[in-house]
N, C-alpha and C positions, 0 to 999 in steps of 0.2 A: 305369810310366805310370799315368795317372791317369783316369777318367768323371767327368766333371760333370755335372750335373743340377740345374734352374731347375725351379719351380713357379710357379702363377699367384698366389701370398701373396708372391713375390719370396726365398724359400728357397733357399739353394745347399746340394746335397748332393754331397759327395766321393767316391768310392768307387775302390779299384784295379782296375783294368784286368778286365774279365770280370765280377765280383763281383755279386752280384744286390741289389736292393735291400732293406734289413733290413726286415723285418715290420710293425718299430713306424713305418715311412714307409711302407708299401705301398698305404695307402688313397689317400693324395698323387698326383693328376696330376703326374708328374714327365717333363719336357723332356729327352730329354738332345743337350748340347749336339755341336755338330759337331765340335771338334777333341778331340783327346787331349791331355793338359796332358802338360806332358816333367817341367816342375818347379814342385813344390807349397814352400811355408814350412815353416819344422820345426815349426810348431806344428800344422798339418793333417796332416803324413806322420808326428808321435809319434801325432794322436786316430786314423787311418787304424790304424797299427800297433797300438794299442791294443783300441782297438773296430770296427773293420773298418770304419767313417765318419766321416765328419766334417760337421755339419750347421750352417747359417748362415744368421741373416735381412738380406736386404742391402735393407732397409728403413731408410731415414734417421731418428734421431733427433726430425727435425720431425714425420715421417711418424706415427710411434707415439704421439707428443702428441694430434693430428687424430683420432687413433683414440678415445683413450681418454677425452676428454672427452662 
């Protein structure tokens, strides 16, 4: 099983079950969300396996434009 975690930059942070939040996010207001995910993609449960996270901006492409001009 899986924690999820939302920020107010719109960031999803992965993390397994129990697992604390890694250091280099810990400054991050992080949400975490109410359910437990049963089933993540293989590409979040190999960076989970990997690096104990998996981090994501769920910020749309328009979104990031508006920004950066």
């Amino acid at each position: 099983m899986y924690d999820v975690y939302r920020n107010g930059t719109r960031d999803l942070l992965v993390l397994q079950l129990g697992s604390p939040i890694p250091a280099a996010y810990s400054g991050n207001r992080w949400r975490k969300s109410r359910r437990r995910i049963l089933k993540v993609s293989d590409e979040i449960k190999s960076a989970v396996q990997r690096r104990g996270y998996y981090v994501r901006s769920l910020r749309s492409p328009k979104d990031r434009m508006i920004e950066g001009e």
